[in-house]
N, C-alpha and C positions, 0 to 999 in steps of 0.2 A: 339247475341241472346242467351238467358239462356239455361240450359244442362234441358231436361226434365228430372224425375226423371224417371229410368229404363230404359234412352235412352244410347245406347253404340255408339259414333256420329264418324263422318268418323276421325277427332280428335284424337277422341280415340286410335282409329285404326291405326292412323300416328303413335302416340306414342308407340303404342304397339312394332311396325314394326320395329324403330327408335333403340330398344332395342339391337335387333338382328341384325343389319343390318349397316356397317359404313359410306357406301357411297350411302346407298339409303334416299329421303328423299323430300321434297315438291319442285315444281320447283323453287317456288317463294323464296325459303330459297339457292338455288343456289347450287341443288342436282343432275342438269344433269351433268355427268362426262364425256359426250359425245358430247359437248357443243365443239362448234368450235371460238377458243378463239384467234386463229393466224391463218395467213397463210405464206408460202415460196413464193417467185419469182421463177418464172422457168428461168427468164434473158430474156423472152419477154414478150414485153407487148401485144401483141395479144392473144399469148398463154395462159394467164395469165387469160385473158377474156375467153377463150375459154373452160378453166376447173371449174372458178368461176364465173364469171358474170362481174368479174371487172379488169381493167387492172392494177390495184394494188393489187389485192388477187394472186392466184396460185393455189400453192398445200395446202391444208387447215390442220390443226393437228387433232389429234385425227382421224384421219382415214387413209386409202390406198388408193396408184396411182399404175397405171401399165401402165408404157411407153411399150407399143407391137408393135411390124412391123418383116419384116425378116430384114436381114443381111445388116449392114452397113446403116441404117437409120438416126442413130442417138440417139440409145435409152441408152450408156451410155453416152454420151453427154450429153443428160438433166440432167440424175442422177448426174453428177459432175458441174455441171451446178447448181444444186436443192441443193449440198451439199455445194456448195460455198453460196448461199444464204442465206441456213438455218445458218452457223457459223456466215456470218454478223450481225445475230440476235440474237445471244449467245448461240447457240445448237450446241451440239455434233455430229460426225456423228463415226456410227457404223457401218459398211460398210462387205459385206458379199459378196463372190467374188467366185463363183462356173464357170468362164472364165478364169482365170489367165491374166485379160485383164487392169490390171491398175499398175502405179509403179511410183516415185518419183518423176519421171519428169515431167507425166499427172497432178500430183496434184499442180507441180508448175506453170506448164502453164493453169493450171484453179484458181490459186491465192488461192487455198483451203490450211489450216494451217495444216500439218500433225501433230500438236501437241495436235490437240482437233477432229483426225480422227483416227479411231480403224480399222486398216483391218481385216477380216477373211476370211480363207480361209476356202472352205466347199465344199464338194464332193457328198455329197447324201442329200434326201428331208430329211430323219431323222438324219442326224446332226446338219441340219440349226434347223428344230424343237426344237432339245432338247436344243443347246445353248440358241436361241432368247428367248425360253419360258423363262430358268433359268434366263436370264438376266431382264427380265422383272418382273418376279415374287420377284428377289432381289428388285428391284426398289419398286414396291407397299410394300413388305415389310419396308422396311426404309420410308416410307413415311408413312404407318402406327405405325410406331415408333415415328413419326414426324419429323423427319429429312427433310432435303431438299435433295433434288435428282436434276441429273442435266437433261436439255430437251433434247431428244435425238433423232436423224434423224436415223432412221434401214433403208437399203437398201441395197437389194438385187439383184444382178446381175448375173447370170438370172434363172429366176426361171425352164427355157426351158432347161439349161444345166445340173441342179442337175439329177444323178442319183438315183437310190433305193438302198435300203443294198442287194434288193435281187438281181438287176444286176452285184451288183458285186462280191458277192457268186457263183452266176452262172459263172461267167465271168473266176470267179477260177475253180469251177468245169469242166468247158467247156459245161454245160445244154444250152442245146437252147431253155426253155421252154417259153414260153410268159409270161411275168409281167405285170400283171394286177392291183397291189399294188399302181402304182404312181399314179393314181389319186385320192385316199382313202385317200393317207397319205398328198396328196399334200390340197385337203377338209378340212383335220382334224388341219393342219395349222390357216387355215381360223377364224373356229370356236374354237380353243384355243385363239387367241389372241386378237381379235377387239375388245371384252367388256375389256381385260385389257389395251391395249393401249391406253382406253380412260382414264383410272385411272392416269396413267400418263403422261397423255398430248403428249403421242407421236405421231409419225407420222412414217409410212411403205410407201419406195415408192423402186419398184421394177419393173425389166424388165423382157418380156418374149419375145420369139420366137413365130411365128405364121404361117401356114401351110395352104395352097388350098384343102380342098377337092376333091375327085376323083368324086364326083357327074355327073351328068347330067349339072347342074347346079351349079357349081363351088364356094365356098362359104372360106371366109378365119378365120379359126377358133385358137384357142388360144393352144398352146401346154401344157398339162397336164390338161385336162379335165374342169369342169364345178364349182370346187368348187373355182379358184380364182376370175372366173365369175361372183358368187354371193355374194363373200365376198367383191374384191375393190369396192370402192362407185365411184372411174372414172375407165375407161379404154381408154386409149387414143392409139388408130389403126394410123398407120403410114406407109406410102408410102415412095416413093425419083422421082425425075427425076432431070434431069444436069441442075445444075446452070451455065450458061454463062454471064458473066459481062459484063459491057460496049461494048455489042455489037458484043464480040470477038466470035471466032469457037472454044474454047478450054474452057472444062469445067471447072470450078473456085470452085466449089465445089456443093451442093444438093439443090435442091426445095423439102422440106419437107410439104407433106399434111397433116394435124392432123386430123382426123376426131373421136368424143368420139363414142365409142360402147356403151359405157353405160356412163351415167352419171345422178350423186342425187342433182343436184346444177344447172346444167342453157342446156339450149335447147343443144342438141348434133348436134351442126352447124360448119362443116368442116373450118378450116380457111389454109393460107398458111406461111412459114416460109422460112428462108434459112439461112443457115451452111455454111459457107466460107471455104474452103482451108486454105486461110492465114488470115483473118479477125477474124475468129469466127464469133458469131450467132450477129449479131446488135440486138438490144433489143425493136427498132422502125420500123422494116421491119414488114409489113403487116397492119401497122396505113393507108395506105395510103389508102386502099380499105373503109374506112371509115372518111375518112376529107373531112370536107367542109367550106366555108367560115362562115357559119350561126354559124356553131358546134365548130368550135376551132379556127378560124382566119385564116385556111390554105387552098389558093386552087390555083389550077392552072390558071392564068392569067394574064392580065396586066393592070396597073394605068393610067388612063386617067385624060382627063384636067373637069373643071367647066361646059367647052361648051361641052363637051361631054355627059356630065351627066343634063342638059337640056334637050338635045336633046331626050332622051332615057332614065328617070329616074327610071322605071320599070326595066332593067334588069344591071342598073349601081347601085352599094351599092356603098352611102355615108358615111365614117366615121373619125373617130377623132383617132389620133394617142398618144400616150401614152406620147411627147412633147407638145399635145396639136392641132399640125398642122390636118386641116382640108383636106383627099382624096379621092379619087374616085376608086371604086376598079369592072372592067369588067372581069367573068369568061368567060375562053376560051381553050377548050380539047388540041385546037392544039398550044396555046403555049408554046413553050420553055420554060419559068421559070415559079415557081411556087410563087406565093406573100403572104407577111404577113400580121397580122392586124396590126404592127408598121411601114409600111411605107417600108419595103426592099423585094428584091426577092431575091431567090433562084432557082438553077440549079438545075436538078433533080438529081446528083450526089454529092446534098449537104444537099439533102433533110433529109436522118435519121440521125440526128446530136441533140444533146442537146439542140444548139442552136436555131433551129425551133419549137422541140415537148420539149417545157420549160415546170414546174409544172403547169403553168398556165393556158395551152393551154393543158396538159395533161388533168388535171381536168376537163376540160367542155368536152372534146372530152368522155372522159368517161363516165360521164351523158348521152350520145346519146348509148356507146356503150351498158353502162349494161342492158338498155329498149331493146337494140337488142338482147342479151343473155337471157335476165332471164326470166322466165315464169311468166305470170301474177300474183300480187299478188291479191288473191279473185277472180280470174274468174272462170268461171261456165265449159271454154272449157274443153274438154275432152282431156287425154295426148295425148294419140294417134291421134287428131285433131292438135296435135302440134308439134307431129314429122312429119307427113305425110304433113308440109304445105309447102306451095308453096317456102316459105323462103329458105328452107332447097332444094328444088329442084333448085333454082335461083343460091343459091353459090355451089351446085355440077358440075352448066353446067361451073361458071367461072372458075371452079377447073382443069378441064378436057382439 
């Protein structure tokens, strides 16, 4: 359509903007800088669904995660877990360490490369500030220079243990006065960094501590106030209870509840994990609350003959095996193995293996899972219609 003459048109207006402005710009020209362009594996595929929608997404760029629970949950675990992922995929990790909780040997037995991992060590909320800023503001520099910069994973461990400059001026003095400052400076964090991390593509995933209120009403809240609250886009709240294996009385390591306090990506619906002693975390444990014969080929049961499936064709699935051989395939809770769509079974203690949950059977199981995660797209419900649903109360009672 022609410019009328005396018209100053929204065009115009782009351009003018465009002048002053480097990174702002139409969306259609590819000006969101806050554009989610990747994601990390957490190392499960539940977990995975449970932050994003999909068992192949995770932790997303361009924003913040915060693993919280108390003690011994598991919440560096994921992080090294998150930073082995992210270097699979050619990012660096920058690692900020206010625990004294990681050292040469963790990074080897999480397969993480210590030659593309940056430790830092960091005591108080404004030293983390000032380094991460500098390092970040280097980066959009050189990238506005046009340089390449490299992609970088910031992670912070834990945000609950940094102290303030002023407890430890006091701490020298010997003042006992209350500090009021750590959740101002810990806020002001927030809002320095999230428009730049999206300049360059990073991604902040950090741990904190979390505390019971003394209430009436007992409620478990996040240690240093309300401004990482509003700043992570997930927060993932973490439980434990004993994991016992095959049946024994001695514990083999944690039953991990994840449940998001917040989240900007898919229904905040508790799922369950487990951490092994000597195993590590399987990356399949908790697919199982979601397989079925229809969804991925997997389910518990056993194969019957031609005369069976006669007999009862309603609840026997007839199908063709990947040789071509034509089976019969009957669900059943109380059997012992569990059967594939190629014609073999499995024992339940062979079930999280590769060889069961193949890409193949991964991908359509997915397809059911992310309808189960993700919010409608175009619906009319209202959000809180969609936390409050029945969904979410059905997997807290299995949780429990």
């Amino acid at each position: 359509m022609a410019k009328k003459e005396g018209e100053f048109s929204f065009t115009d207006l782009n351009n003018l903007m465009s002048k002053t402005s480097q990174w702002g710009g139409l969306m259609s020209d590819g000006a969101g800088v806050s554009e989610i362009t990747d994601y990390i594996s957490t190392g499960n595929y539940l977990l995975n669904a449970c932050l994003t929608g999909s068992i192949f997404k995770g932790v997303p760029n361009n924003r913040s995660i915060c693993y919280s629970g108390a003690s011994g949950v598991g919440k560096t675990y994921l992080l090294l877990n998150t930073a082995r992922e992210a270097q699979k995929k050619g990012k660096f990790v920058i690692w900020y360490d206010s625990e004294n909780a990681i050292d040469m040997s963790q990074l080897k037995s999480f397969d993480v490369d210590p030659t593309k991992f940056r430790y830092e060590p960091v005591g108080t909320v404004q030293e983390f500030r000032t380094s991460i800023t500098n390092v970040v503001d280097t980066l959009i520099e050189q990238k506005q220079q046009g340089n390449k910069i490299p992609e970088v994973l910031f992670v912070l461990d834990s945000v609950g243990n940094l102290a303030t400059q002023k407890e430890v001026d006091d701490a020298k003095s010997g003042s006992e006065k209350a500090d009021m400052t750590r959740p101002k400076v810990i806020r002001s964090i927030f809002r320095i960094l999230m428009s730049k991390l999206g300049l360059i593509g990073a991604t902040f995933a950090f741990s904190n501590h979390t505390y019971q209120t003394m209430d009436l009403f007992s409620q478990t809240v996040q240690s240093g106030g309300q401004g990482l609250v509003y700043g992570a886009s997930i927060i993932l709240n973490m439980s434990k209870a004993k994991l016992k294996e095959d049946g024994g009385s001695n514990q083999t390591g944690i039953r991990v509840i994840a449940k998001p306090d917040k989240n900007r990506f898919c229904k905040p619906i508790p799922i369950e994990f487990h951490i092994s002693f000597v195993k590590g975390m399987n990356p399949f444990v908790g697919l199982q609350e979601f397989i079925s014969w229809d969804r991925c080929g997997i389910q518990r049961g056993k194969f019957v003959t031609d005369k069976d499936y006669q007999k009862d064709p309603d609840n026997i699935k007839m199908f063709t095996t990947p040789s071509g051989e034509t089976m019969y395939f009957m669900a059943s809770e109380t059997a012992r193995n569990f059967c594939l769509d190629d014609g073999t079974t499995v024992p339940l203690n062979q079930l999280f293996t590769k060889e069961v949950f193949t890409k193949d059977r991964l991908e359509r199981l997915d397809t059911y899972i992310q309808s189960y995660f993700s919010y409608p797209k175009g619906s009319s419900n209202d959000i809180n219609d969609l936390l409050d649903s029945d969904t979410n109360t059905m997997i807290d009672n299995q949780l429990e």
